[in-house]
N, C-alpha and C positions, 0 to 999 in steps of 0.2 A: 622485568617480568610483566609490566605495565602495557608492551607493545603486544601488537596482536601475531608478530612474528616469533614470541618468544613464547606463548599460549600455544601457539599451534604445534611448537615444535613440543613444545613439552607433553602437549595431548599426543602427540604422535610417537613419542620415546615412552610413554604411560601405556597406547595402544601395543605398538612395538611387545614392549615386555609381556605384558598381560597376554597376547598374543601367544609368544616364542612360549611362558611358561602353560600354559594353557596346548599347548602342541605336544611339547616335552611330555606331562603325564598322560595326556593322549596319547601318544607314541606310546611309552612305558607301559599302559594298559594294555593297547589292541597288541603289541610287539610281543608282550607276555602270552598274551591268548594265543599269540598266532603260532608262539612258540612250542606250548601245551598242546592244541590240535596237530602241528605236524611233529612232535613227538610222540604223540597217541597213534596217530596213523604209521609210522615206522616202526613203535616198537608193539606193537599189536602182535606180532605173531611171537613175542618171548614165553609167553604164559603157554602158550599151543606149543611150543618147540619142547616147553621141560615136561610139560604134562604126556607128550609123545613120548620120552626118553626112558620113563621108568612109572610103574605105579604105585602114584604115593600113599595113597588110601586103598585099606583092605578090611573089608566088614565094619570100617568106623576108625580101624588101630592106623594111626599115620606112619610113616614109611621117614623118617626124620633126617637119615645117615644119608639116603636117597637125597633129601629136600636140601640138604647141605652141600652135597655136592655136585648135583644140578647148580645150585644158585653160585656159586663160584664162578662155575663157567658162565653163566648166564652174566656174571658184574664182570665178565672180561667182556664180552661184549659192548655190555653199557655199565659203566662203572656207577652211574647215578640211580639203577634199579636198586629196588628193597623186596625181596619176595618173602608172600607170607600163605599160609596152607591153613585153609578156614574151612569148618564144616558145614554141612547142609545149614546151618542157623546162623552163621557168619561168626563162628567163636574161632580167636584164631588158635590155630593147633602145636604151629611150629613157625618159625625161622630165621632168617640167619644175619641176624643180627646182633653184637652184645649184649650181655646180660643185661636187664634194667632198664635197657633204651627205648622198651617198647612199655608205652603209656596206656593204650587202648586193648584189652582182652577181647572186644566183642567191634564186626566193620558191619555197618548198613548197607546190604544185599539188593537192595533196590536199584542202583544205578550199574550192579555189575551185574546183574541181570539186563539190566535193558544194554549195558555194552553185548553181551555176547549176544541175544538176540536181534542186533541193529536198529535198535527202535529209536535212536536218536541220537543226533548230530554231532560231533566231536567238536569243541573239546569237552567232553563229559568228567566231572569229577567226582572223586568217593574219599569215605574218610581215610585218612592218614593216620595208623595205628600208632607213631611215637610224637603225635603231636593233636592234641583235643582240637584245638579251633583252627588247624588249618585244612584245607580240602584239595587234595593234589588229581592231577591225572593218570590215569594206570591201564594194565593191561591184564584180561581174566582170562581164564579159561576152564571150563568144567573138569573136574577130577569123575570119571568115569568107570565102574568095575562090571563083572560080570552079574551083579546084583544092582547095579544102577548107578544112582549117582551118590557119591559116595561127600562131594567137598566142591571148593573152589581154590583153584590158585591165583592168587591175588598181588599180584606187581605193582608197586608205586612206582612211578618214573619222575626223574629230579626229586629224590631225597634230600637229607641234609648235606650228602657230599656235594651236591647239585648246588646247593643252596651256598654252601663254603665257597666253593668256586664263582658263584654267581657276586659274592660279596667282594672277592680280592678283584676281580674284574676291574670295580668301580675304581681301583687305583689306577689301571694301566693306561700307558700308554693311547690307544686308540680310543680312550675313554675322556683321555685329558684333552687330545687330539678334538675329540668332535666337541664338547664343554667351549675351547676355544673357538672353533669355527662358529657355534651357535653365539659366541658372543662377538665372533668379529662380524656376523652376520645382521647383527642387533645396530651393531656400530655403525654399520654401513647405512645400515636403512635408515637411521634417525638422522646421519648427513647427508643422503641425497635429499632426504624429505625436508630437510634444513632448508637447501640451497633449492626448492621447489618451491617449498611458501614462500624465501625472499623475494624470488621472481614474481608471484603472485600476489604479494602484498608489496610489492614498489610501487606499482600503480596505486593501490590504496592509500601507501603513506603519499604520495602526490594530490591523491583525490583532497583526502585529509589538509596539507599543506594549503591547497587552493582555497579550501575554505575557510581555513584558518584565516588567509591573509584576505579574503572578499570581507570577511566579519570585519575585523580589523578595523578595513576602509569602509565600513559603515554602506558595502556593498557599490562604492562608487567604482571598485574596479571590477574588471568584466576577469572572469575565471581563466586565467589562462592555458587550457587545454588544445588550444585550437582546433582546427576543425575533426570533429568524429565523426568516422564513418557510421554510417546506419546501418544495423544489423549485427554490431557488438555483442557482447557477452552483458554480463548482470550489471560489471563497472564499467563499463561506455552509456548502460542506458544511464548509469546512476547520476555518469558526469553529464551525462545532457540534461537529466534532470535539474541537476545545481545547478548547470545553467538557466537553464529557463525560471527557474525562482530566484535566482539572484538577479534577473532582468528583471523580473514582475516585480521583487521587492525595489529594484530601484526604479521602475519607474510608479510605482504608489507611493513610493517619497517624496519623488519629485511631483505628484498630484497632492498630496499631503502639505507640500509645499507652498505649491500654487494654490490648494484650497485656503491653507493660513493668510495667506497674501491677500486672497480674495476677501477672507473674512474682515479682515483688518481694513479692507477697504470698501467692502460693506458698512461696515460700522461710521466708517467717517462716513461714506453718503449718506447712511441715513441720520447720522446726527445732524449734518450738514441741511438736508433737506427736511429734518424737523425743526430746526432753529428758526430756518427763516421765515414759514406760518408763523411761528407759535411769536416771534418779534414783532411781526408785522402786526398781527392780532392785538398784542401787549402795549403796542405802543398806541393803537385805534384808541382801545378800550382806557389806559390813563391819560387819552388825552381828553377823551368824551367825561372824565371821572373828573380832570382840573380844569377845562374852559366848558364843561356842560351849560351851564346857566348860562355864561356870555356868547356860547355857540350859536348862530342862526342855522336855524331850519335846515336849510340847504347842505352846511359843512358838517350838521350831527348827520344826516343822511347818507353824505359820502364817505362819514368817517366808517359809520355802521354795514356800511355796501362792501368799505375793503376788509372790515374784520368778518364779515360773513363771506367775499371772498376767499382770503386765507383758511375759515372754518372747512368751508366746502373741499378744499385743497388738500387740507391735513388729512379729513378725513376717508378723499380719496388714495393718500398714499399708503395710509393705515389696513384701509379695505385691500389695496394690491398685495402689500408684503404677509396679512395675513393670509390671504389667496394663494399668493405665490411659496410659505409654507406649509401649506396645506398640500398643495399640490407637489412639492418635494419630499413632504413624509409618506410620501405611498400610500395616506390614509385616501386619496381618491382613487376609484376605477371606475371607468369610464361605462356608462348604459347602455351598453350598443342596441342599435334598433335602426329600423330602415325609414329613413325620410327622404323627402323630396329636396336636393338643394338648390333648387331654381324658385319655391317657395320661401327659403328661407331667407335668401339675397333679396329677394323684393322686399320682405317685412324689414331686413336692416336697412335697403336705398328710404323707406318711407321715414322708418327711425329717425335717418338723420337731414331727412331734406328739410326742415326747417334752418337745420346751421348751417346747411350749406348753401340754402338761400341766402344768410343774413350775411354770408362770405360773400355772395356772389359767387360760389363755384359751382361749377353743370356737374351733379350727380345722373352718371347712365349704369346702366346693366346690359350687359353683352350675353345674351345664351344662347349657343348655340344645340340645344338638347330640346327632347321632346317630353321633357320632365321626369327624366331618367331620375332612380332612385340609389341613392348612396346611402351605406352604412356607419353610423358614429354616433357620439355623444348628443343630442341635436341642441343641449344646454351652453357644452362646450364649446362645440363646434363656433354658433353663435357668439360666445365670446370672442373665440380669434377674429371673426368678421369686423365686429364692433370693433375691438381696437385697431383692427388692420385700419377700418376707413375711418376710425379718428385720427389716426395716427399721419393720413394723407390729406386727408381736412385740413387738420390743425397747420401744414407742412406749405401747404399750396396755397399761393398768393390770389386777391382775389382776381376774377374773373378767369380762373384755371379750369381745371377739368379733371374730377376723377372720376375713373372706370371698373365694374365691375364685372367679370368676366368667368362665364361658365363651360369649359368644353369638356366633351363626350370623347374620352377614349376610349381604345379597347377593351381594358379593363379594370378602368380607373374613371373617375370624373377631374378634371385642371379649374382648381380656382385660381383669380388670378384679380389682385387689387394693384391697381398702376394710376401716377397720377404726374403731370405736367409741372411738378415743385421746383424746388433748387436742386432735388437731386445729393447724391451721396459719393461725397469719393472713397476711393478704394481703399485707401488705410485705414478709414471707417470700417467699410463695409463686415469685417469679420468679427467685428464688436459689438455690432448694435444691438445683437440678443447680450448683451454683458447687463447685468442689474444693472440700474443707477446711468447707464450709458447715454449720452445725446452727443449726435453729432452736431448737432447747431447749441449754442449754448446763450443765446439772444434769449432777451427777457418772453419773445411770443410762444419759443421752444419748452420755456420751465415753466411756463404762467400757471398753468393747470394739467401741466405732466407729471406722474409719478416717478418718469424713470424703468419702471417695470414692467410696462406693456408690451413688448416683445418679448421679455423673457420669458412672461404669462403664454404668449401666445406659443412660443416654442417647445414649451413644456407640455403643454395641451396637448401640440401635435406629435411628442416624442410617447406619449400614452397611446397614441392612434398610430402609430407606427409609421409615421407619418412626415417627409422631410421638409422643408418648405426650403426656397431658394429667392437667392436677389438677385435683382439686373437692376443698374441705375447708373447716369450720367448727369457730370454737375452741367446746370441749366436746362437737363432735357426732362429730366424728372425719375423716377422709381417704381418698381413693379415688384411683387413677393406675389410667389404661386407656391402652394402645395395639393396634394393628390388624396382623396380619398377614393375606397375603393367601391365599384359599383354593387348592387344588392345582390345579383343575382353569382358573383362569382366568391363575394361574401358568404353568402348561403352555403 
């Protein structure tokens, strides 16, 4: 009873019945009506036929021996008629009925009036003199004399004989007959509709089935439905659906997965790249605490040079990782505003031409624009600059060459920082924005690198909608450009 095939069929054997029995008393109701209206209209002319035959009423005195033997022939006719001889007040006068049988002395003149003068619509009823609370349909007709109207003749049609007969019916034959067809009728329709739901819930217990077994496997298997046509019914969009979330949940697992992995390996970098400041620091500073007094001049100097080293170190890696949270909790958005970026590439070549004098490396600037204006952060932007050309600084041996470069597109402006180093190979290259990532792993690569300066930088430009890209070959050296877009198509 639990399946949805065994619900529907039961709703439908519940409808089914409620249905056929809700037909059945309808039928029996209008069936009766229609019975009574075209029995009013046939026997309509009974009351007119006896009231032509003889006059029953004379000066008030009834005519009774008349009224009895009229109605005789009249119940050959119709054996279900009851005729009765009422005077102008409806009190009945005579007829031909057993003694005792008749209950009612006095009929309501009202609807046999409106019968004879046709003021409304059959099947009209009036009271039934051998029975208070039922209200049958009849046939009148005015009793007429030479002094006027004298009465009414008043015919019940389906009396009790009507009603006897109506009763032993329910046993026969034609009655058991249709009782059965309405139930083989019943039978039927709750088995096709059986074998209509299973059709239509097979797919479902499949639908069902598939998911069952995707849960299961913790969504590693793919739904076995194979390919659905487009343009299905409710259960094809459904199963495409379960498809597409059972791929989206599997692949946010497997990013779930790779995020844990990451995290785990976040952690050892940065445990790894705090230890070694804070040892290097640890060991300066007790060694300055146990040979202080016998130290000369010169060696407490350089001890104090590498523990302010190290300081300067820590607390650059500390400043990145909080930067680089900061900028993954979505608490940054970025100012947009229109600056000049051939202005700002000058103020960072100046920045850093002191280091790169004391490298020996030739800091240029390339622009080819007329001080075209681009839209962004000009704080952030700035940062990616800055570590771009530390990044190439630090990388390029001396007497190298790093370049900065400005082009004017259609509808973008191309930065672009490239420099003459050792260059990146390619099973590098799709890492170097990883946290903690260095492709060179030489003491000049870690000395005063965080590790996080391209991620910084990527993140930046993933705010600015913004891609940046690499080209590099080992000994020829490295280049990273991304695009920001110009003011006027910004606007």
């Amino acid at each position: 009873m639990n399946s949805l095939l065994a619900k529907l069929s039961l709703a439908l054997l519940l409808i089914v019945l409620v249905m056929g029995t809700g037909f059945f008393f309808v039928d029996r109701i209008y069936s009766h009506a229609y019975y009574e209206e075209l029995s009013q209209k046939l026997n309509a002319p009974i009351a007119m036929y006896v009231t032509d035959q003889r006059q029953l009423i004379t000066n008030g005195v009834p005519d009774l021996d008349s009224l009895y033997e009229l109605a005789s022939h009249a119940m050959v006719i119709n054996p279900t008629a009851e005729i009765y001889l009422l005077d102008t007040g409806g009190r009945v006068l005579g007829h031909n009925l057993p003694e005792g049988s008749v209950v009612m002395s006095q009929v309501d003149l009202t609807p046999v009036r409106a019968l004879i003068a046709g003021e409304a619509n059959p099947p009209l009823r009036g009271d039934d003199p051998r029975s208070a609370d039922n209200a049958k349909v009849f046939s009148a007709a005015e009793v007429v004399s030479d002094s006027g109207l004298e009465g009414y003749l008043y015919v019940v049609l389906g009396g009790q004989t009507y009603e006897t007969l109506a009763s032993d019916i329910g046993n026969s034959y034609v009655a058991r007959a249709s009782a059965s067809a309405v139930a083989a009728i019943v039978v039927l329709t709750a088995l096709i509709g059986f074998l209509v739901f299973r059709l239509l819930t097979k797919r479902l217990n499949r639908l069902a089935c598939e998911m069952e077994r995707a849960t299961a496997s913790r969504f590693t298997v793919e739904p076995g439905f194979g390919d659905i046509k487009p343009g299905g019914d409710e259960i094809d969009a459904l199963s495409r659906a379960f498809v597409d979330m059972s791929r989206q949940i599997r692949t946010q697992i497997e990013q779930l997965k790779e995020n844990d992995r990451l995290r785990r390996e976040l952690v050892s970098n940065i445990s790894h790249d705090l230890r070694t400041p804070l040892s290097a620091m640890q060991g300066s500073i007790e060694t300055l605490l146990i040979k202080g007094e016998s130290m000369s001049d010169t060696d407490r100097d350089r001890y104090l040079r590498i523990a302010r080293k190290h300081t300067v170190r820590l607390g650059t890696l500390i400043g990145d990782l909080f930067e680089l949270a900061k900028l993954d909790s979505a608490s940054v958005t970025p100012s947009l505003e229109a600056f000049s970026l051939a202005e700002l590439v000058q103020d960072i070549a100046q920045e850093f031409h002191l280091e790169s004098e004391r490298k020996r490396i030739q800091l240029d600037v390339e622009a080819d624009t007329a001080g075209a204006l681009t839209m962004g952060d000009i704080g952030l932007i700035q940062r990616v600059l800055e570590n771009l050309v530390k990044n190439a600084i630090r990388f390029t041996p001396e007497g190298g060459e790093v370049t900065i470069s400005i082009t004017e597109q259609e509808d973008s402006v191309a930065v672009a920082v490239s420099d003459n180093g050792p260059g990146i190979s390619e099973t590098d290259i799709p890492r170097i924005f990883d946290r903690f990532y260095r492709a060179l792993d030489g003491e000049e690569a870690r000395s005063d690198s965080s590790g996080l300066g391209l991620a910084i930088v990527k993140r930046i430009l993933d705010l600015h909608d913004s891609r940046i890209t690499v080209t590099s070959k080992l000994d020829a050296g490295t280049r990273f450009e991304f695009e920001l877009p110009l003011y006027q198509q910004a606007a």
